[in-house]
C-alpha positions as CSV (number, residue, x, y, z in Angstrom):
1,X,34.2,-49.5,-81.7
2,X,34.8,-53.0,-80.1
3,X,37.9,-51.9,-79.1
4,X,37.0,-48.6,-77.5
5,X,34.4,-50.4,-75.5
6,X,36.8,-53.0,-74.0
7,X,39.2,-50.3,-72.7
8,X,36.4,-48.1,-71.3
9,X,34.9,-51.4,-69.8
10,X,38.7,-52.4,-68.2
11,X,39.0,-48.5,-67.2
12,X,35.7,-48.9,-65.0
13,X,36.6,-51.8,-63.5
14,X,39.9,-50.4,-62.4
15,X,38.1,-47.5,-60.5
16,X,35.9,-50.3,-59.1
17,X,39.0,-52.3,-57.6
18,X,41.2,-49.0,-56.6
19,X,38.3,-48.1,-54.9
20,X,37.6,-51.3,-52.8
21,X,41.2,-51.3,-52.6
22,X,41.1,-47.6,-50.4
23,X,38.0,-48.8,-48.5
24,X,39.7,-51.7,-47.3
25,X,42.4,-49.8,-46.2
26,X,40.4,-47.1,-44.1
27,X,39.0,-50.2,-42.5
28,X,42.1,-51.3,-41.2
29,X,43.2,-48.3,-40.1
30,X,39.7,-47.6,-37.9
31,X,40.2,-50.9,-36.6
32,X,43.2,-50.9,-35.7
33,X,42.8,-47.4,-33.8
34,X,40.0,-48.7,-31.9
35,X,42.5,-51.7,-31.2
36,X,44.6,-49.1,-29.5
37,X,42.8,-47.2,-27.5
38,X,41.4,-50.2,-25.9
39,X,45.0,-51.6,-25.2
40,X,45.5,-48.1,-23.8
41,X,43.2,-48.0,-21.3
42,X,43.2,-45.5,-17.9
43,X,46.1,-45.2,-16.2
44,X,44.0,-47.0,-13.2
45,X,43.3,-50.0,-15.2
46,X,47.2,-50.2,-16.4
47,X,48.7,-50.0,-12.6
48,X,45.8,-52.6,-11.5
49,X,46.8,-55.0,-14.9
50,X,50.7,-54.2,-14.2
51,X,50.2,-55.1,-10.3
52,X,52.4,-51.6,-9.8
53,X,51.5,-47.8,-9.3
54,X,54.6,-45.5,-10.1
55,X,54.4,-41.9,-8.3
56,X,56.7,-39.7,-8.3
57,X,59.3,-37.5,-5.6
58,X,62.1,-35.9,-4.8
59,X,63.0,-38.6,-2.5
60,X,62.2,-36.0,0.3
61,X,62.7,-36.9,4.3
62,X,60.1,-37.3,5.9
63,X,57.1,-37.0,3.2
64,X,58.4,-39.7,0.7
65,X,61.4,-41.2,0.1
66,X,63.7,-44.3,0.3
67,X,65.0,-45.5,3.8
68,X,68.3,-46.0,3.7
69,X,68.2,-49.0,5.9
70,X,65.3,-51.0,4.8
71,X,65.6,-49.4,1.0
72,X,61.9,-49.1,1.1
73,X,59.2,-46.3,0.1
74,X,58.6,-44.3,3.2
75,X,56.8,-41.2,4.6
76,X,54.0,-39.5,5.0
77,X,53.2,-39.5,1.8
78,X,54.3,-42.9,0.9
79,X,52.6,-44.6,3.4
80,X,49.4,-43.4,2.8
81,X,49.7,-43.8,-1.4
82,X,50.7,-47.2,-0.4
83,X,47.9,-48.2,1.9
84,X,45.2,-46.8,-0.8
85,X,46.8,-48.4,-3.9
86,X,46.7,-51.8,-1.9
87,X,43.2,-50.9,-1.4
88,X,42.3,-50.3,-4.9
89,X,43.8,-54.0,-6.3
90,X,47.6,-52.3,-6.6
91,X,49.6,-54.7,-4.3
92,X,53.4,-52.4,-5.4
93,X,53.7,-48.5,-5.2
94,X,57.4,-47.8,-7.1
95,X,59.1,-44.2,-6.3
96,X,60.9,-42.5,-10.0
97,X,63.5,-39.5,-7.7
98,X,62.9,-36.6,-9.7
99,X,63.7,-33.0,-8.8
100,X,60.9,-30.9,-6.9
101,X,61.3,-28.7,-9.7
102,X,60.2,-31.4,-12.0
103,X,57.7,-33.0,-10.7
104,X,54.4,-32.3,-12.5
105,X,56.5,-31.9,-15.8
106,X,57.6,-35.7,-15.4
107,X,54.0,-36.4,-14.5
108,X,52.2,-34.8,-17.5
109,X,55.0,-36.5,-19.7
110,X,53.0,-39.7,-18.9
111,X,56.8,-41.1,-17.3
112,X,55.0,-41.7,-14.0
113,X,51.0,-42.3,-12.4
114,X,50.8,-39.5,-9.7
115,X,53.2,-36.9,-7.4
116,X,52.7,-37.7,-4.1
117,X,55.7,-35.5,-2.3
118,X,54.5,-33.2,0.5
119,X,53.5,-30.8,-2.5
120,X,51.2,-27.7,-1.4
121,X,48.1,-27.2,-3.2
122,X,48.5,-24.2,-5.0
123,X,46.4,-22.5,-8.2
124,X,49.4,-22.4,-10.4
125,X,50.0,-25.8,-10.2
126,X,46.5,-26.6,-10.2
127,X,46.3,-25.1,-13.9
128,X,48.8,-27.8,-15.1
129,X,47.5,-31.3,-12.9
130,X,44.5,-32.1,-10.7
131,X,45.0,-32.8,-7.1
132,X,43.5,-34.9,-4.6
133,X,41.7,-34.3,-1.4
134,X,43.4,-32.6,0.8
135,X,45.7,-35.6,2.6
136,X,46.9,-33.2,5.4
137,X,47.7,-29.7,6.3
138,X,51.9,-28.3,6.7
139,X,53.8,-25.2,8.0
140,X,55.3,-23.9,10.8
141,X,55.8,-25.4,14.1
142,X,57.5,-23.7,17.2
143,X,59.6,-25.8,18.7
144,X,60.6,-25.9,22.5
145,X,61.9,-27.9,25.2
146,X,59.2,-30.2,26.8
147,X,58.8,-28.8,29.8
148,X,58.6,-25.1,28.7
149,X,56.2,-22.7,29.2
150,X,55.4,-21.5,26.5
151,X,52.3,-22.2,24.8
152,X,52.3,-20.0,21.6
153,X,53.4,-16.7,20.1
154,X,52.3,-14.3,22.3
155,X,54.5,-16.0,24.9
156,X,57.8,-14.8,22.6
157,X,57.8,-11.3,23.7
158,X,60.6,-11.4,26.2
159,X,62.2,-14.8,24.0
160,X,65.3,-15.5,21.8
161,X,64.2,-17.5,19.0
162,X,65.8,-19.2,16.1
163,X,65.1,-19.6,12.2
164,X,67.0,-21.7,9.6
165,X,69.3,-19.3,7.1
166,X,67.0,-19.5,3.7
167,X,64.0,-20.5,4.9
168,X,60.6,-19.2,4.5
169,X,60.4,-19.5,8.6
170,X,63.1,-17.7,9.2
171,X,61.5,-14.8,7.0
172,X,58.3,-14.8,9.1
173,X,60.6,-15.0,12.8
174,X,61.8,-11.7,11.3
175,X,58.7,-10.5,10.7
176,X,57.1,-11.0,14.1
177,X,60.4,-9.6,15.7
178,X,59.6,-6.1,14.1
179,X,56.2,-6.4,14.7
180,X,57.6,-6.5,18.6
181,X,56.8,-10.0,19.3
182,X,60.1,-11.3,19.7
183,X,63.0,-10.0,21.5
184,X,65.7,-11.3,19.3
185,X,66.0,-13.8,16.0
186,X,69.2,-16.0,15.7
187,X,70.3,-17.3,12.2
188,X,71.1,-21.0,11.9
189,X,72.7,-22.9,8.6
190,X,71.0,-26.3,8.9
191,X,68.1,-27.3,10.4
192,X,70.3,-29.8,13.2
193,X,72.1,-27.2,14.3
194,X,68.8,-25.1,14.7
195,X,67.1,-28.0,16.9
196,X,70.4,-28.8,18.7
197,X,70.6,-24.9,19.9
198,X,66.7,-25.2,21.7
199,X,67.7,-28.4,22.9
200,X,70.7,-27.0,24.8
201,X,69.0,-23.9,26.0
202,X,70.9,-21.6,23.8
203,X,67.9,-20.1,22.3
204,X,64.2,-20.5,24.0
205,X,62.3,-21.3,20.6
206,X,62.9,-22.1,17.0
207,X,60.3,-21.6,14.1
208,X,60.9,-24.3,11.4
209,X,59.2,-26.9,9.3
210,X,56.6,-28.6,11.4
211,X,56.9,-32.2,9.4
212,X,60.8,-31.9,9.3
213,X,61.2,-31.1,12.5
214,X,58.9,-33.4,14.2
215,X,60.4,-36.0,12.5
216,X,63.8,-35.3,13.8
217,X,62.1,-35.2,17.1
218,X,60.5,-38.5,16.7
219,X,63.8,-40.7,15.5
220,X,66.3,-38.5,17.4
221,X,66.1,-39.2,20.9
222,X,68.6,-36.9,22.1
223,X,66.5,-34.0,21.6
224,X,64.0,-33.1,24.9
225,X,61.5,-31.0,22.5
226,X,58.2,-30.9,21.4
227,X,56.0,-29.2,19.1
228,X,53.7,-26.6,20.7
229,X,50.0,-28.3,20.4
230,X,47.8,-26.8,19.5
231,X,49.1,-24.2,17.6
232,X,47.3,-22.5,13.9
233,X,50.7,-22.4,11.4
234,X,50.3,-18.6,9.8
235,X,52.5,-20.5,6.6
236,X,50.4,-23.7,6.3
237,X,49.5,-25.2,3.5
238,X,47.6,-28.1,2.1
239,X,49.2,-31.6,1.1
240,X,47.8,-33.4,-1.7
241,X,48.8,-35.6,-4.2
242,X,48.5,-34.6,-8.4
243,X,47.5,-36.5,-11.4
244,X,46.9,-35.7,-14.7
245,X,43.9,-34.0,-15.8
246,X,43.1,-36.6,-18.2
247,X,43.0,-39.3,-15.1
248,X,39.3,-38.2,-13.6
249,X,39.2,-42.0,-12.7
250,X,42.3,-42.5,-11.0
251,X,41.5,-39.2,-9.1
252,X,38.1,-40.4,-7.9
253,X,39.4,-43.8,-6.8
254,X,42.4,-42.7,-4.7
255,X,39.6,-39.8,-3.0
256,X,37.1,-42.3,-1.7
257,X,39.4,-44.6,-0.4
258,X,41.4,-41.4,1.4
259,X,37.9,-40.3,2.8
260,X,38.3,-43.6,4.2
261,X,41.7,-44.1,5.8
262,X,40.9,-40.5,7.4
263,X,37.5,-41.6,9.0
264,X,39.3,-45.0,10.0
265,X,41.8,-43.0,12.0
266,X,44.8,-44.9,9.4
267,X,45.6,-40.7,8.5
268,X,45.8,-39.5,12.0
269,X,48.1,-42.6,12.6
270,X,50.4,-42.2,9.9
271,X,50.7,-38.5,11.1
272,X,51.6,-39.0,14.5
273,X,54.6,-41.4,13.5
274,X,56.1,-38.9,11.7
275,X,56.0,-36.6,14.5
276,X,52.9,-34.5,13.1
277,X,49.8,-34.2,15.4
278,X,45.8,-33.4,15.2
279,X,46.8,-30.0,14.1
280,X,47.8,-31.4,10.6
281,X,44.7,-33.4,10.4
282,X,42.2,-32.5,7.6
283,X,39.0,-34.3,7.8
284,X,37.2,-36.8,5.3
285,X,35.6,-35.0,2.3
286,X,38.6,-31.7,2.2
């Protein structure tokens, strides 16, 4: 009877100490969870700790990309990611090249912060990342020689205009030509040779890419065009930068201080040097 008693007694008290034994244990892993997700933190709070904000783009002339002279971040896009992470305590913004194709799918892989790459707002992509504010408007620009006369689209009747082989413009230069408001559409392969040919009068207009072409107009000096201001782009649309859905704070931050750098003029600015004009402008709050 003694006997039985000691084993049930040394039984019970190995539950007892299997049982601390497997609270301890849950312990350690709840703490050590809560150690992680503190060390985690937002994807804001990381950049500000590293000192660095990584975005992402297809190294893409003239909205963001890497000048080949200088080897630093550049474009429309750069610049103004740059000017709001200094704002926000990020002194460094580092491009990752990835193909356009890519982009969102490297972002939501958590292998860069945000996409900021000329990329149009659209509801399809809008299902997979949150964007920004709008950061500025984009389509297409008629281009002409400065001094010509004509002011817009109606003024194409009686014109020979060109469109870029491929393009989305050309397709829409096509399109107005069977509606009867051009006389004739010429087909170029690249958009150099498309500007070259309006700036030696061998067409009257071309209909291309307002950002890539006023950019070329801006650094090349060769070329005597201009884009025609003010004109309403019938394929415009709206630049903005995306982040994950998860990063509401992130996406909150880089708004307010856009709604600044807009109402400072610092957008407008940016805009212009690139070649891009009032036209593009979206106001503060978009």
């Amino acid at each position: 009877m003694k006997q039985f008693t000691k084993m049930l007694m040394l039984m019970v008290l190995a539950l007892v100490l299997l049982a601390g034994c497997g609270g301890e244990k849950t312990n350690g892993n709840a703490s050590d969870s809560k150690g992680d997700n503190k060390s985690s933190g937002s994807t804001l709070e990381k950049a500000k700790e590293k000192g660095v904000l990584v975005v992402a783009s297809s190294n893409d002339v003239p909205f963001a990309y890497i000048d080949k002279d200088t080897k630093k971040f550049a474009g429309i896009d750069a610049e103004i990611i740059t000017e709001i992470a200094k704002r926000l305590g990020i002194p460094k913004v580092e491009m990752k090249e990835v193909k356009f194709e890519n982009l969102l799918l490297e972002l939501n892989n958590n292998r860069v912060d945000m996409v900021t790459d000329g990329m149009y707002i659209k509801p399809e992509r809008q299902k997979i990342a949150d964007f920004t504010n709008i950061w500025y408007t984009e389509g297409e620009a008629l281009v002409v020689l400065k001094d010509s006369p004509i002011k817009g689209l109606d003024d194409l009747k009686d014109k020979v205009v060109g469109g870029q082989k491929g393009t989305a413009f050309l397709e829409f230069a096509q399109k107005l030509q069977k509606e009867g408001k051009i006389k004739e559409v010429k087909v170029f392969n690249s958009q150099s040779e498309l500007l070259l040919a309006v700036n030696t009068k061998k067409i009257d207009a071309c209909i291309t890419d307002s950002a890539v072409a006023g950019y070329s107009i801006t650094n090349d000096k060769t070329l005597n065009l201009k884009l025609v201001s003010p004109y309403k782009a019938e394929a415009a649309g709206n630049i903005g930068a995306a982040v994950r859905k998860s990063d509401k704070e992130l996406l909150e931050a880089v708004n307010k201080e856009l709604d600044k750098l807009k109402e400072e003029g610092f957008v407008l600015e940016v805009l212009k040097k690139y070649g891009l004009n009032e036209d593009n402008f979206v106001p503060a709050g978009k």
